[in-house]
C-alpha positions in Angstrom: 104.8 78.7 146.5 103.5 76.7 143.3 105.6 74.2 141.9 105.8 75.8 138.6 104.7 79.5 137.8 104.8 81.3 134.4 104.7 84.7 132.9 104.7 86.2 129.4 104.8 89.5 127.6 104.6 90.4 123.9 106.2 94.1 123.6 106.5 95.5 120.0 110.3 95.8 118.4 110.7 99.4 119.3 113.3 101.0 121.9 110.7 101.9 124.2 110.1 98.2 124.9 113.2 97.4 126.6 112.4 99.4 129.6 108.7 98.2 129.6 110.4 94.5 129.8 112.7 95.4 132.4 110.1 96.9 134.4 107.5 93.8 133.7 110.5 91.0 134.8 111.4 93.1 137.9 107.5 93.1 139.2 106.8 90.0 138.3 110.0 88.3 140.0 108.9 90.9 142.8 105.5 89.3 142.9 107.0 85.4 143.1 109.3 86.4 146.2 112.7 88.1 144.7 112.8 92.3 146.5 113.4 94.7 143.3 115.8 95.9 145.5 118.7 92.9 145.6 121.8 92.5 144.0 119.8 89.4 141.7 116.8 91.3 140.6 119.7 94.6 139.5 121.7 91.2 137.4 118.3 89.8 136.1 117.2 93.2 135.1 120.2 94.3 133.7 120.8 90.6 131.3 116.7 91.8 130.2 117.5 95.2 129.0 120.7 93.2 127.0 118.1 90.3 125.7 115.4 92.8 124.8 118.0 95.3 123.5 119.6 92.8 121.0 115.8 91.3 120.1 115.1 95.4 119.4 118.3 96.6 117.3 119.3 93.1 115.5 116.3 91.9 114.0 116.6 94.9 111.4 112.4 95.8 111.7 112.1 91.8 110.4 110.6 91.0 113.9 107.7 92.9 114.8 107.3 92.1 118.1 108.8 89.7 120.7 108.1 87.9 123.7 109.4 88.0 127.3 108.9 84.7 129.0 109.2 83.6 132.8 109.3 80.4 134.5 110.2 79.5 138.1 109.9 75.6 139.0 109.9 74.4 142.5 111.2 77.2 143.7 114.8 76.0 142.1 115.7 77.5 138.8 114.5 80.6 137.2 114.3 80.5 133.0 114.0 84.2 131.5 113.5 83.8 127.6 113.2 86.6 125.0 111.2 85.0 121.7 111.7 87.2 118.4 110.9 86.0 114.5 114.3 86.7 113.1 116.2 83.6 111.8 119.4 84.8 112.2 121.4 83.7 115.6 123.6 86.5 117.6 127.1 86.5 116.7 130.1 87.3 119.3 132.1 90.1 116.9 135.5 90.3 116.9 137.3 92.2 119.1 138.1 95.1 116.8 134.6 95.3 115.5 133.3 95.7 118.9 133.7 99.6 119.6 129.9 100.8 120.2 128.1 97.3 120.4 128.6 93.4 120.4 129.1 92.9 123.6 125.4 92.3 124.9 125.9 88.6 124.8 129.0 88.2 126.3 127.7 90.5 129.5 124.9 88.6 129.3 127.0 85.5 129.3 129.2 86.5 132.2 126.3 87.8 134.4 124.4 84.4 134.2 127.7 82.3 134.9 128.3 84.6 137.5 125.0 83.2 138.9 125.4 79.5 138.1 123.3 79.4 135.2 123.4 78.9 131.7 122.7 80.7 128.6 120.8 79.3 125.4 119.9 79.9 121.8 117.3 78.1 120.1 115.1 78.1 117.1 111.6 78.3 117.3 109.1 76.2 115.1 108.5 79.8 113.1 111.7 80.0 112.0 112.8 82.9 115.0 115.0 82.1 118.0 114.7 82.2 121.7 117.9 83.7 124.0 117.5 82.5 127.3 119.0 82.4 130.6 118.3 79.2 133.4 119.5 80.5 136.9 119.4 78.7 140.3 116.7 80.7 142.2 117.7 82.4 145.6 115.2 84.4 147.5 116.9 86.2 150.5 115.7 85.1 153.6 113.1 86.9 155.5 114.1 88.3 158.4 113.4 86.9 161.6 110.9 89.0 163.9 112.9 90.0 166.8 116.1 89.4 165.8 118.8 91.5 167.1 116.4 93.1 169.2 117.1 93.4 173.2 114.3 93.3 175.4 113.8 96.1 177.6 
C-alpha cells in the first residue's frame, strides 16, 4: 500500500448527511484494506455518525456544510477529521443536563481510547474547527490458503 493515502467529502449540514458520511468512511476504509464487516470499521463508523451528528445539530444552520477527511500513513495510523465553519468548540455538559444529548464526545472519546488513539479539537484558519480521531491502523490478517484444510 502507499505510504500516505487521503480521502475527503464535503456533505451539506443536513441530517441526511450523517448516513451518507458513514457510508463514504466505511467504503473508503473498505477500499484501503479494513472489511466493513469488523469490529473496527462498526467503532470507526459509529465515532462518524457521532462527529457528523454533532457537526449537523451544533452548528445551529451557521455551518453550511462540512467536511469528512481521511488519512492513513504507512499503513500505521488512521486520522478521521470532520471540518465544519462554526467557531464555537463542543462542550462536555453536565451530568444533569445530559438527558437526550451531550454525550457524543465522550462515546466518541471512549471508543478511540478504546482503540489507542487520541481525540482532537482544532481551529481552522476560517474561524471553524476540526474534531478528529488518530487511531493505530490494524487490518486483520488475510487468511492463509489452505489453512485448516486436511488433504484428502
Amino acid at each position: 500500500m502507499a505510504d500516505h493515502l487521503e480521502a475527503s467529502v464535503t456533505l451539506p449540514s443536513e441530517p441526511a448527511s450523517v448516513s451518507a458520511a458513514r457510508t463514504y468512511v466505511v467504503t473508503t476504509l473498505a477500499e484501503w484494506g479494513l472489511p466493513a464487516d469488523t469490529d473496527a470499521a462498526e467503532t470507526i463508523r459509529l465515532i462518524v455518525s457521532e462527529l457528523a451528528t454533532n457537526a449537523v445539530q451544533h452548528t445551529f444552520g451557521q455551518s453550511p456544510t462540512f467536511t469528512v477527511d481521511l488519512q492513513l500513513d504507512r499503513d500505521e495510523h488512521l486520522r478521521i477529521g470532520v471540518t465544519d465553519s462554526h467557531p464555537r468548540f463542543p462542550k462536555r455538559l453536565p451530568a444533569a443536563v445530559q438527558q437526550d444529548n451531550g454525550r457524543g464526545l465522550v462515546i466518541i472519546r471512549w471508543l478511540t481510547a478504546e482503540y489507542g488513539g487520541k481525540l482532537r479539537i482544532r481551529p481552522t484558519r476560517e474561524g471553524g474547527k476540526t474534531v478528529s480521531i488518530e487511531l493505530l491502523w490494524t487490518v486483520p490478517a488475510a487468511p492463509v490458503p489452505g489453512a485448516g484444510q486436511q488433504d484428502p
